[in-house]
N, CA and C atoms as a LAMMPS dump frame, in Angstrom:
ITEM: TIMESTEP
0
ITEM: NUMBER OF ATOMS
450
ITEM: BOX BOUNDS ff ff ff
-5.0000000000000000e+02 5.0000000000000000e+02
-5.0000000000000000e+02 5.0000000000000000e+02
-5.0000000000000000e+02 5.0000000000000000e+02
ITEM: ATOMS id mol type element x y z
1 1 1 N -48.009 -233.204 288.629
2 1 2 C -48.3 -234.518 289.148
3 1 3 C -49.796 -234.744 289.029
4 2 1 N -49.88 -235.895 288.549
5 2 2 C -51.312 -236.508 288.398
6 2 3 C -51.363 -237.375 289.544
7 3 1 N -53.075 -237.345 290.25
8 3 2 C -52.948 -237.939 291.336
9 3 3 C -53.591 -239.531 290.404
10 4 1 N -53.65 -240.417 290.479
11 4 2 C -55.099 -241.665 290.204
12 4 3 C -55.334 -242.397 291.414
13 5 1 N -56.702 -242.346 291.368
14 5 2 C -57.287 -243.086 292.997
15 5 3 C -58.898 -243.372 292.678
16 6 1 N -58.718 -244.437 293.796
17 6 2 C -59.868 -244.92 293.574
18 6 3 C -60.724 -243.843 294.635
19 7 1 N -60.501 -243.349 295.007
20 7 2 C -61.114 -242.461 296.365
21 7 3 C -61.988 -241.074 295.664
22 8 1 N -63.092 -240.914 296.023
23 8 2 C -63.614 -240.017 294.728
24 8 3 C -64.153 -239.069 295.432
25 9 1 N -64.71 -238.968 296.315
26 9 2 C -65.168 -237.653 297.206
27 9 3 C -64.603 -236.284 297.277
28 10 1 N -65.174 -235.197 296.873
29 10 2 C -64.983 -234.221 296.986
30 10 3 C -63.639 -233.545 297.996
31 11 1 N -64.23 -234.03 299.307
32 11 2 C -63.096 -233.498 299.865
33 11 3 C -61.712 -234.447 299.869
34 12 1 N -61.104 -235.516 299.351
35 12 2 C -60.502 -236.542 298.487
36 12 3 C -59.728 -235.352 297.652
37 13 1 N -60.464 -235.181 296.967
38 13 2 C -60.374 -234.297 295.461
39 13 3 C -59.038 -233.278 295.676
40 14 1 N -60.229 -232.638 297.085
41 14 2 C -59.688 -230.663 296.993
42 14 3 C -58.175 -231.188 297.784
43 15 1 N -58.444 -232.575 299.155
44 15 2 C -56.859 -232.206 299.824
45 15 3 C -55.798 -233.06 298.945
46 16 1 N -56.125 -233.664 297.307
47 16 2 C -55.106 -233.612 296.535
48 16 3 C -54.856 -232.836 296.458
49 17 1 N -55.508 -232.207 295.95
50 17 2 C -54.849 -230.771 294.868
51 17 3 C -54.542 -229.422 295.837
52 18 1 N -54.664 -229.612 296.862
53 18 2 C -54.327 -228.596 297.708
54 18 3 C -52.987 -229.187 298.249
55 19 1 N -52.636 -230.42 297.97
56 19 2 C -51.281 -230.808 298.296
57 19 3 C -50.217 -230.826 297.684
58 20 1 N -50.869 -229.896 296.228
59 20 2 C -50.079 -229.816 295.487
60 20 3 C -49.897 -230.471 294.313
61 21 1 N -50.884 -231.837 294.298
62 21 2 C -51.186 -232.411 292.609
63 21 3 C -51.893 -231.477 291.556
64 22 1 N -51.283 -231.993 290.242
65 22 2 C -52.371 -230.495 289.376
66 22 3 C -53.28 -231.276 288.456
67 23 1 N -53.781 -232.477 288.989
68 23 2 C -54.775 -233.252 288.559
69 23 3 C -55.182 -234.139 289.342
70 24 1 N -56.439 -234.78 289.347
71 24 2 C -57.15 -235.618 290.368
72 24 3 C -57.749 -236.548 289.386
73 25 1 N -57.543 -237.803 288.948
74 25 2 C -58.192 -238.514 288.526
75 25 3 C -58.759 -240.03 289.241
76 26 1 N -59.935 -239.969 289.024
77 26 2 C -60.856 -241.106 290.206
78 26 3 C -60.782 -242.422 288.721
79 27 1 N -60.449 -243.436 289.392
80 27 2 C -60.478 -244.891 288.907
81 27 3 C -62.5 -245.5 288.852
82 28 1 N -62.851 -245.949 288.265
83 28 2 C -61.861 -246.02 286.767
84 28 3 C -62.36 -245.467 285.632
85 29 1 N -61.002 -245.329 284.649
86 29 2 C -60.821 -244.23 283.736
87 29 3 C -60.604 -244.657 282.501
88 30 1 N -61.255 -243.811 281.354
89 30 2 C -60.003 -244.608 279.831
90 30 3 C -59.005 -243.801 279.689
91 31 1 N -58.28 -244.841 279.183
92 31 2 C -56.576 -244.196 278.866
93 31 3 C -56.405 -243.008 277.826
94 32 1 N -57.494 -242.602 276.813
95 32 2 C -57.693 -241.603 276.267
96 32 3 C -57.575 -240.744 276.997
97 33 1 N -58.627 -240.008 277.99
98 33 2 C -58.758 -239.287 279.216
99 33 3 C -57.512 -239.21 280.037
100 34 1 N -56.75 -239.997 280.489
101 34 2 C -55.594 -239.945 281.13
102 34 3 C -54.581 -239.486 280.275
103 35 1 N -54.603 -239.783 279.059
104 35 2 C -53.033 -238.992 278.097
105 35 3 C -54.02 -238.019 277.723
106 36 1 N -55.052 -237.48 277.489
107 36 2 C -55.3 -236.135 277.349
108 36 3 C -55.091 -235.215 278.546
109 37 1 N -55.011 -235.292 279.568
110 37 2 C -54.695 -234.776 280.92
111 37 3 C -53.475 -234.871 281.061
112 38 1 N -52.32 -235.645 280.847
113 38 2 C -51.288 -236.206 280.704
114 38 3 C -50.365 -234.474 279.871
115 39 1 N -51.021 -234.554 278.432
116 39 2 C -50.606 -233.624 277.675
117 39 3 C -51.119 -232.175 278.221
118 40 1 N -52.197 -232.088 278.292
119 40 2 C -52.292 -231.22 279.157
120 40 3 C -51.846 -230.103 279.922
121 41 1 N -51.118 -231.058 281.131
122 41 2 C -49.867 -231.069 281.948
123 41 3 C -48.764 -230.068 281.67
124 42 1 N -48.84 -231.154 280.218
125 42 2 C -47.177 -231.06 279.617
126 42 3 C -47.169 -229.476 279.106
127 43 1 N -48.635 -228.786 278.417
128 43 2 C -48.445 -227.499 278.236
129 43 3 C -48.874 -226.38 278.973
130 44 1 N -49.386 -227.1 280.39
131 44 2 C -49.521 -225.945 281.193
132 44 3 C -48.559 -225.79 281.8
133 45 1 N -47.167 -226.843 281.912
134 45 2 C -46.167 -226.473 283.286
135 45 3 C -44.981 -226.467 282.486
136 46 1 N -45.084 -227.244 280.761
137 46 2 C -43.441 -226.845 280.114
138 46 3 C -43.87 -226.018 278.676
139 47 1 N -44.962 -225.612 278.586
140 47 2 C -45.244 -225.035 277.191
141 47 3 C -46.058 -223.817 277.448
142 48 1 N -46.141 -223.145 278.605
143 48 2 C -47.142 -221.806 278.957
144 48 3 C -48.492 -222.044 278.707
145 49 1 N -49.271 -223.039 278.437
146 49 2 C -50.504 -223.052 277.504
147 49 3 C -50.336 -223.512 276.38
148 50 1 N -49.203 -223.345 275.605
149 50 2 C -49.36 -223.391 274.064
150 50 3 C -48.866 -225.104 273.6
151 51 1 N -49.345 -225.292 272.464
152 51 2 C -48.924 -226.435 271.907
153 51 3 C -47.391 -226.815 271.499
154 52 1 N -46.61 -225.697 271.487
155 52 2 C -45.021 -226.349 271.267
156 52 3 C -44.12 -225.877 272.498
157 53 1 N -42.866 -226.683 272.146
158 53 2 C -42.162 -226.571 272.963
159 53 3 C -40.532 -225.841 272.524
160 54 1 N -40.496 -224.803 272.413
161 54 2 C -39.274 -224.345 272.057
162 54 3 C -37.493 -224.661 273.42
163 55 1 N -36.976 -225.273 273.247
164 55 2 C -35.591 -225.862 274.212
165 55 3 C -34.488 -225.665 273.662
166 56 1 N -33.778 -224.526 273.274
167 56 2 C -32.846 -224.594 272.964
168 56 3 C -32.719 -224.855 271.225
169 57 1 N -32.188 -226.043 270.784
170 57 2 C -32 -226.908 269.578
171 57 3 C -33.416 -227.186 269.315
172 58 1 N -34.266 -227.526 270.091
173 58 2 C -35.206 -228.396 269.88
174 58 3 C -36.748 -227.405 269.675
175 59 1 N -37.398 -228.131 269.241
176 59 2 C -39.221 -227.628 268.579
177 59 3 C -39.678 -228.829 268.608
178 60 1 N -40.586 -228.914 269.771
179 60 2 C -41.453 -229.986 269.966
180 60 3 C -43.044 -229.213 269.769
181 61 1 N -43.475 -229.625 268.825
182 61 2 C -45.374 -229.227 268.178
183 61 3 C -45.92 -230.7 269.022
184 62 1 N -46.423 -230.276 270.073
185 62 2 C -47.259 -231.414 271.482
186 62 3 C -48.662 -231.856 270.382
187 63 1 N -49.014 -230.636 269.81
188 63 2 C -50.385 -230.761 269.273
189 63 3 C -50.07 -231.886 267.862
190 64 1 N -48.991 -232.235 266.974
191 64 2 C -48.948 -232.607 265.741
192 64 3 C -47.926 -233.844 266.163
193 65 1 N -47.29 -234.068 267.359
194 65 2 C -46.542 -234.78 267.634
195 65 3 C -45.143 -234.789 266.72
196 66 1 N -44.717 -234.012 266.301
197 66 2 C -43.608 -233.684 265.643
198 66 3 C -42.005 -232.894 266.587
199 67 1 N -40.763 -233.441 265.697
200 67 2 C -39.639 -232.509 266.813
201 67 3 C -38.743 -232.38 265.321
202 68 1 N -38.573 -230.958 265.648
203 68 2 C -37.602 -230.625 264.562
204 68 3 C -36.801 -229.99 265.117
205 69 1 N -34.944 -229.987 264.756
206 69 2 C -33.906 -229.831 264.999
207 69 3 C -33.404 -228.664 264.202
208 70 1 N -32.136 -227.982 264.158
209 70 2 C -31.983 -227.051 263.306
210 70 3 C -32.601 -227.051 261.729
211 71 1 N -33.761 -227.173 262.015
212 71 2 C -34.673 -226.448 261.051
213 71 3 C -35.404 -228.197 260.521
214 72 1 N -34.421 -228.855 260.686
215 72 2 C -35.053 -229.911 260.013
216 72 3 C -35.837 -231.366 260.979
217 73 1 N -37.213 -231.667 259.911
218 73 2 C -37.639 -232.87 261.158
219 73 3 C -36.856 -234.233 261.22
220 74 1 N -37.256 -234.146 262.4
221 74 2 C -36.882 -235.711 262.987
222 74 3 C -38.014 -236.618 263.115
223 75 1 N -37.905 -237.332 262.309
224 75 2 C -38.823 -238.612 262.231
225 75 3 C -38.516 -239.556 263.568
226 76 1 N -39.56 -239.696 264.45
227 76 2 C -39.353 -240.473 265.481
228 76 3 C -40.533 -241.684 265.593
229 77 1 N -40.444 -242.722 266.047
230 77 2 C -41.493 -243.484 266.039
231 77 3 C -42.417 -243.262 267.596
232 78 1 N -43.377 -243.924 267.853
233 78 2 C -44.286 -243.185 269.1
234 78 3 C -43.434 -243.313 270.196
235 79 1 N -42.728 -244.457 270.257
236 79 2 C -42.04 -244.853 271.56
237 79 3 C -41.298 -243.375 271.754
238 80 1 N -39.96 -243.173 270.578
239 80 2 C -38.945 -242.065 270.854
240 80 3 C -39.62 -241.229 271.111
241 81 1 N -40.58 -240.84 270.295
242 81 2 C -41.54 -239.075 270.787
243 81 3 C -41.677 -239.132 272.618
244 82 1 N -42.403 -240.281 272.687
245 82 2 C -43.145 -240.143 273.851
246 82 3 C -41.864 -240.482 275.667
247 83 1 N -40.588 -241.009 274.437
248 83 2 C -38.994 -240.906 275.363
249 83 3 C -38.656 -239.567 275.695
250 84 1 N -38.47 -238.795 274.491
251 84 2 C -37.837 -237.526 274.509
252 84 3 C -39.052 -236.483 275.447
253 85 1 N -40.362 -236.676 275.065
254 85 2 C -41.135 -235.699 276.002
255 85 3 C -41.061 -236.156 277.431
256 86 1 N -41.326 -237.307 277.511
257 86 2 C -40.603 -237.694 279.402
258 86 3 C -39.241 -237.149 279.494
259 87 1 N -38.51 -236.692 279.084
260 87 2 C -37.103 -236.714 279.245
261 87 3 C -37.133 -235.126 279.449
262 88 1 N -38.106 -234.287 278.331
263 88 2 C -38.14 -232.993 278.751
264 88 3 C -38.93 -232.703 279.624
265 89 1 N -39.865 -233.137 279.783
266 89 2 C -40.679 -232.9 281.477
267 89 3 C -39.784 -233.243 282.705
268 90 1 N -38.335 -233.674 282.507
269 90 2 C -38.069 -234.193 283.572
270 90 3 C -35.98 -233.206 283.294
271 91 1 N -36.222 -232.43 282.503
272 91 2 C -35.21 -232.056 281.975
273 91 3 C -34.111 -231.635 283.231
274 92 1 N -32.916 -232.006 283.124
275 92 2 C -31.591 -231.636 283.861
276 92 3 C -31.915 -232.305 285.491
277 93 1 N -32.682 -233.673 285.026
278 93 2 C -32.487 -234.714 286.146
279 93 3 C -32.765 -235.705 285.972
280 94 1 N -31.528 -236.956 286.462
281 94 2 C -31.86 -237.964 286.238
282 94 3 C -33.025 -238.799 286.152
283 95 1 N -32.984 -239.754 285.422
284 95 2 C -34.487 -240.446 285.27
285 95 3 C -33.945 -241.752 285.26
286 96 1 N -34.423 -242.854 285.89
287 96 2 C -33.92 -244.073 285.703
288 96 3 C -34.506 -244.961 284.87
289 97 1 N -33.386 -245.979 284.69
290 97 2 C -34.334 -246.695 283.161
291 97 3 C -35.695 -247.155 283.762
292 98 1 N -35.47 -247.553 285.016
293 98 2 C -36.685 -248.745 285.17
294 98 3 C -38.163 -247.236 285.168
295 99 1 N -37.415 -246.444 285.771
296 99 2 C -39.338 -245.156 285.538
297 99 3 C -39.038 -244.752 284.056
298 100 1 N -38.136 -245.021 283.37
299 100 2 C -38.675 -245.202 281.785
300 100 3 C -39.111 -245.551 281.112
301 101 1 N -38.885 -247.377 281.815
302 101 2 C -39.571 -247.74 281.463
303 101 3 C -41.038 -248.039 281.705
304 102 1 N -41.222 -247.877 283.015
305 102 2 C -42.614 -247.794 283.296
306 102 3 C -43.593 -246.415 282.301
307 103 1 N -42.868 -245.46 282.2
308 103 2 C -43.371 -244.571 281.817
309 103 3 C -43.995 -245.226 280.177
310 104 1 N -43.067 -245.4 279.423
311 104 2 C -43.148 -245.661 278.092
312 104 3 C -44.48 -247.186 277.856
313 105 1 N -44.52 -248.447 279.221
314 105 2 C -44.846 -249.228 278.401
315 105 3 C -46.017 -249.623 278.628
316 106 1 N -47.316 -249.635 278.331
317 106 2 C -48.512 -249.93 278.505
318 106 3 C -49.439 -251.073 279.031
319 107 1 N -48.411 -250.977 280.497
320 107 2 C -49.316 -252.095 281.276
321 107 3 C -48.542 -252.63 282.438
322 108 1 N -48.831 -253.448 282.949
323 108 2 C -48.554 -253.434 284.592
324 108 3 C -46.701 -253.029 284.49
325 109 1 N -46.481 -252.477 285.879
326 109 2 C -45.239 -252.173 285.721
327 109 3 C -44.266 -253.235 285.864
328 110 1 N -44.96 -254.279 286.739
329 110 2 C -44.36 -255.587 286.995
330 110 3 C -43.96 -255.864 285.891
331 111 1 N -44.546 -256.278 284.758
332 111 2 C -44.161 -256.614 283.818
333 111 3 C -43.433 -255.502 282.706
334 112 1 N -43.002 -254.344 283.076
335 112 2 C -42.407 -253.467 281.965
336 112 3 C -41.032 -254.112 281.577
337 113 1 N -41.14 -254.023 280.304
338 113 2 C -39.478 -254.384 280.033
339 113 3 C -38.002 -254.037 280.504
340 114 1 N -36.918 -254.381 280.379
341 114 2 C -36.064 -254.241 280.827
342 114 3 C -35.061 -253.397 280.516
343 115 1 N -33.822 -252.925 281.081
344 115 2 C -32.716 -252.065 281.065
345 115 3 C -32.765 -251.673 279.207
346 116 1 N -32.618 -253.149 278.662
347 116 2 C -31.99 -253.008 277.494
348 116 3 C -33.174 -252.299 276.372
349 117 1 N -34.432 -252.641 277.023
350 117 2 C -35.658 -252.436 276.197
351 117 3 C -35.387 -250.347 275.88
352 118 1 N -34.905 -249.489 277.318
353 118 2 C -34.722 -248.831 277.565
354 118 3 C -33.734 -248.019 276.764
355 119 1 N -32.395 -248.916 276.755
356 119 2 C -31.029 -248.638 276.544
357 119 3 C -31.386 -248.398 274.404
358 120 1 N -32.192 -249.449 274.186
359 120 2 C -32.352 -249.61 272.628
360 120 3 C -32.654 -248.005 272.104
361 121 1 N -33.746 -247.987 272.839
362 121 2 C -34.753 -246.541 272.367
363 121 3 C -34.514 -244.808 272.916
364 122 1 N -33.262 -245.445 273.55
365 122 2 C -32.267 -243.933 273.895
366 122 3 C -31.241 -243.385 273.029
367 123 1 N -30.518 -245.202 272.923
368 123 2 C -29.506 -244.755 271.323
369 123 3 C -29.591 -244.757 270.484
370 124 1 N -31.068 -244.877 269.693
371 124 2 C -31.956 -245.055 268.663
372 124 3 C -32.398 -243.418 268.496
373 125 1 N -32.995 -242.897 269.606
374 125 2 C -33.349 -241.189 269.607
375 125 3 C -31.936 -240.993 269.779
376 126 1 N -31.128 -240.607 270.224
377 126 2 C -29.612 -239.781 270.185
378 126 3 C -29.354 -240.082 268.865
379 127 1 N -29.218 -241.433 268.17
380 127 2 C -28.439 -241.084 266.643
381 127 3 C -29.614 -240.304 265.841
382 128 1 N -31.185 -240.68 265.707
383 128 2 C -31.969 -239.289 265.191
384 128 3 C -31.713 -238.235 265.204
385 129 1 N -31.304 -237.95 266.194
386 129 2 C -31.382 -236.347 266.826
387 129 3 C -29.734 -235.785 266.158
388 130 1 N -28.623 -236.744 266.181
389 130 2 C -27.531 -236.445 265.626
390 130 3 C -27.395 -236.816 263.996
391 131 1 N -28.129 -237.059 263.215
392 131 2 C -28.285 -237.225 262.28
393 131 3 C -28.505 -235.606 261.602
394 132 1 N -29.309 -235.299 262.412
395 132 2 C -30.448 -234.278 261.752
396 132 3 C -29.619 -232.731 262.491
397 133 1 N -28.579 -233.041 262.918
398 133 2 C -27.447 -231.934 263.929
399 133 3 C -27.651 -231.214 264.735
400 134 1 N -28.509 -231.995 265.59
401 134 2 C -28.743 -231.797 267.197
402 134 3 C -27.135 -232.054 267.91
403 135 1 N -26.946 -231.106 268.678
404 135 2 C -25.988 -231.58 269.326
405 135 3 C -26.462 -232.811 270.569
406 136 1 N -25.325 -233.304 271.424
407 136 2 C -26.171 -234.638 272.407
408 136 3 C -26.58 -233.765 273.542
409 137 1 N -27.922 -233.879 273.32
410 137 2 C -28.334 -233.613 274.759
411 137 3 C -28.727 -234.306 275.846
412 138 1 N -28.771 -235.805 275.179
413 138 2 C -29.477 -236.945 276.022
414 138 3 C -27.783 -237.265 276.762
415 139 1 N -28.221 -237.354 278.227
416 139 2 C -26.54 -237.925 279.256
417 139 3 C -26.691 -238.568 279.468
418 140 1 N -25.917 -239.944 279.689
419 140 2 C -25.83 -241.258 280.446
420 140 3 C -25.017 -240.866 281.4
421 141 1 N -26.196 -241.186 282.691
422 141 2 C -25.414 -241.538 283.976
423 141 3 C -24.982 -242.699 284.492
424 142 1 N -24.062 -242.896 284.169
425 142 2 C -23.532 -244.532 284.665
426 142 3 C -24.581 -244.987 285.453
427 143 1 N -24.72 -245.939 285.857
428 143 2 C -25.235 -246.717 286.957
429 143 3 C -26.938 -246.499 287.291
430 144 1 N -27.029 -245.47 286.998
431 144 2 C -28.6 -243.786 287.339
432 144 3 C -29.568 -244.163 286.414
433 145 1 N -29.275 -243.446 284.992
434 145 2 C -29.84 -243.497 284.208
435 145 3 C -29.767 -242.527 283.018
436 146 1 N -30.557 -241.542 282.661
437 146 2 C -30.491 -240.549 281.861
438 146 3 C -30.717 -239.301 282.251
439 147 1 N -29.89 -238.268 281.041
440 147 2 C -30.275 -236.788 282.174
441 147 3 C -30.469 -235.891 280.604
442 148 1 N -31.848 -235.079 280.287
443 148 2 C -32.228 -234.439 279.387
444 148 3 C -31.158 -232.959 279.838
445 149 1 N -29.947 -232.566 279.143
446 149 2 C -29 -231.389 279.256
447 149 3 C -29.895 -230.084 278.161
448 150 1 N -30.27 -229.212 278.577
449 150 2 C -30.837 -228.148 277.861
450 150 3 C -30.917 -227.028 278.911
């Protein structure tokens, strides 16, 4: 968990992260800086340190932005990459469309797109991924949302 706040003081800082956030970022920030911390994250708590992500079927290279399937790549566009890595940071629990979509879209959440914006770029990555003979790992939970199975 990334904390963002406008609150910047030292002791601010330490009783985030002593509460258990594993980042503290003070407002305001560029968005470079925030997805480099972002990724970060992603390989200190699902990649040991290292730049890929071995899951089963899957090889995610964090550093080259690439996912290859039994042996072969999957061409994804930024949206799907950046679907499927929320989906594995969040693996074997639901995620709902609407924090998908917040996650995925670049700018107020009020305004993030909708169910379907969501629904497009899930069955768009599942037929990739089954193309290339991934079995399905992406679940639809009725009503919920999605659940990364690995």
């Amino acid at each position: 968990m990334i904390i963002i706040s406008a609150r910047n003081s030292l002791d601010d800082k330490i009783m985030g992260l002593d509460y258990g956030a594993d980042d503290y970022l003070t407002k305001p920030f560029h968005l470079p800086e925030l997805s480099a911390r972002v990724k970060a994250l992603i390989r200190r708590k699902y990649a040991d340190g290292h730049t890929t992500l071995d899951l089963d079927v899957l090889h995610i290279d964090l550093a080259a932005r690439s996912v290859t399937t039994e042996g072969q790549a999957v061409p994804l566009s930024k949206i799907e990459y950046d679907l499927l890595t929320f989906l594995v940071t969040n693996k074997n629990r639901v995620v709902s469309r609407q924090a998908i979509a917040e996650h995925l879209y670049d700018g107020p959440s009020d305004q993030a797109p909708g169910p379907e914006f969501v629904y497009s770029h899930i069955k768009n990555l599942k037929k990739k991924l089954k193309e290339k003979g991934c079995p399905e790992i992406i679940q639809t939970v009725y009503g919920l949302g999605y659940k990364l199975i690995i």
